[in-house]
N, C-alpha and C positions, 0 to 999 in steps of 0.2 A: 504494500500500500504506500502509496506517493503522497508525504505531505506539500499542501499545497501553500504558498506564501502569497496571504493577500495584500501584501505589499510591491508582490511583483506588478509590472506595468501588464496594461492588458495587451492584450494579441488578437488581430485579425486579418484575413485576408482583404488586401486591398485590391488584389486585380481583380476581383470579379466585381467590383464595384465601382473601378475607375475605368476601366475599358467596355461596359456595358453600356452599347448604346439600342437604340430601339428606330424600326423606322414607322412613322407617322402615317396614318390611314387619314383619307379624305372624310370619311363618315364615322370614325370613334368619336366615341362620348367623351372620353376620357385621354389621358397622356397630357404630350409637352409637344407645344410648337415655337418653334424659332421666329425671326421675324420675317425673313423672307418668305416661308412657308404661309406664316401670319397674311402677307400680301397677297399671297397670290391665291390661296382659300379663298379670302375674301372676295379676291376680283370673280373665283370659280362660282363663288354661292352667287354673287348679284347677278353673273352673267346665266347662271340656272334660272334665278328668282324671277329676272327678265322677262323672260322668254318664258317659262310657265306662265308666269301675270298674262304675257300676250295672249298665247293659245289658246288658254281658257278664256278671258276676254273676247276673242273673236270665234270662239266655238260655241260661247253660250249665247251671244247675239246674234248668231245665225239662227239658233236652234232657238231660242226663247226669245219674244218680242218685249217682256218686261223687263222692265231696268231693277228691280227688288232682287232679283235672285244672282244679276251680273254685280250687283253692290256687295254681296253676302261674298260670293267668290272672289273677289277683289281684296274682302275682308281677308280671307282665311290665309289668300294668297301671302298679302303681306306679312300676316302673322308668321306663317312658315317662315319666311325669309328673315324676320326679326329671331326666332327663334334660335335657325342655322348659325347667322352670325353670331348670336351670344355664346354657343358653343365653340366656336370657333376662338371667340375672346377671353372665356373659361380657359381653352385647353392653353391661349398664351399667355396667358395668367399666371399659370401653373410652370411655365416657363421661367418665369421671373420669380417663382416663389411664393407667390402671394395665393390668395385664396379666391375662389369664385363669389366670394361674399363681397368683393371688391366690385363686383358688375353693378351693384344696384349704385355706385358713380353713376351712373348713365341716367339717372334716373334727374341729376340736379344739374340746371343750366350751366354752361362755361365750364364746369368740374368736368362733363363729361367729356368736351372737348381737349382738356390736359390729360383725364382717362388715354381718350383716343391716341395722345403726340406720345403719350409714356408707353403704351403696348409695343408702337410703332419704332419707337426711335432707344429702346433701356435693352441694353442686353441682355440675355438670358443667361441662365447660370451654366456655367460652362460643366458641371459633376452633375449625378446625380443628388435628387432634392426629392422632399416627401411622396414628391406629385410623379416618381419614378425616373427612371436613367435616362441623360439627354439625347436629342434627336439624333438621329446620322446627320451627315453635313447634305447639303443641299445640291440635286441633280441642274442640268442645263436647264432642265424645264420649268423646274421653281425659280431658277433666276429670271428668267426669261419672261415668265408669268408676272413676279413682282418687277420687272422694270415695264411692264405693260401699263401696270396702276395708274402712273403720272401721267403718262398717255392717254391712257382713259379719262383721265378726270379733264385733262386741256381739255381734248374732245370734246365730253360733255359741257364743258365749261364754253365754249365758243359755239356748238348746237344752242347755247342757251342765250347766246347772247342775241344771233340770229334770228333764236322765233321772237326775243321781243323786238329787234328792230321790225320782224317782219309783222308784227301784230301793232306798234303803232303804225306801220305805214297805213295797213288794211285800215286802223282807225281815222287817221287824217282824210281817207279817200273816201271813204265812209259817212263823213259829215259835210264833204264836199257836194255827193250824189243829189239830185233833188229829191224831194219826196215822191215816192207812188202814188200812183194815183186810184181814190176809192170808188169802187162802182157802187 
């Protein structure tokens, strides 16, 4: 029988816990995402979110003449898409350490917006953390993906500028028109 000295220092294996890394599924609930992985889920979910919203949109206005039941789908649509993302925000959450009890940030003006710049721009922890072993490093396609983001948003950012130039024009032209005339 071996006496034991609890004064010796403790012992453990650290490579199975400094070389463990895990790679990141697009639909887990759970794990760690890095940032760039962070961007480019993100651009994946809105560009799903998109594009559901559409289909259903114009497949329920085909098929159904009232606007009650395309409102309702419009609802549910958004909701999914608000859901995915917060999953998405959870799992980079959990990257930086912190807890998904941090999302309800989102919920208070301006706070949510430093939320958003901190997910985006705080590195993640480079070891494993409670929230399990870091990601693998990032493929051509997740970079590729997140430097799309910026892109995307100019884009939408100058689509937007467009439709209101093009909706005051329509308005100026508008009050110009004479009146119809009533039979």
């Amino acid at each position: 029988m071996e006496a034991v000295n609890p004064y010796d220092s403790p012992t453990s294996d650290l490579a199975t816990t400094e070389g463990s890394h895990y790679t990141p599924r697009f639909w887990a609930l759970g794990g760690r995402l890095g940032r760039l992985r962070y961007l480019a889920y993100s651009l994946a979910m809105g560009a799903l979110g998109f594009v559901l919203f559409i289909a259903s949109v114009v497949a329920l206005s085909m098929i159904i003449s009232g606007g009650d039941m395309v409102m309702v789908v419009m609802g549910l649509d958004w909701l999914a898409g608000i859901a995915g993302q917060l999953v998405i925000a959870g799992r980079r959450l959990h990257d930086l350490g912190r807890s998904r009890w941090w999302l309800l940030l989102c919920l208070l003006p301006l706070i949510n917006l430093l939320l958003l710049a901190y997910l985006i721009f705080a590195p993640g922890q480079p070891h494993a953390n409670r929230f399990g072993p870091a990601p693998v490093a990032n493929g051509v396609g997740v970079i590729v993906a997140a430097c799309l983001v910026p892109m995307v948003a100019v884009l939408l950012g100058l689509l937007g500028v467009l439709a209101v130039q093009q909706y005051q024009s329509l308005e100026r032209h508008s009050r110009n028109l004479p009146a119809a005339p009533r039979n």
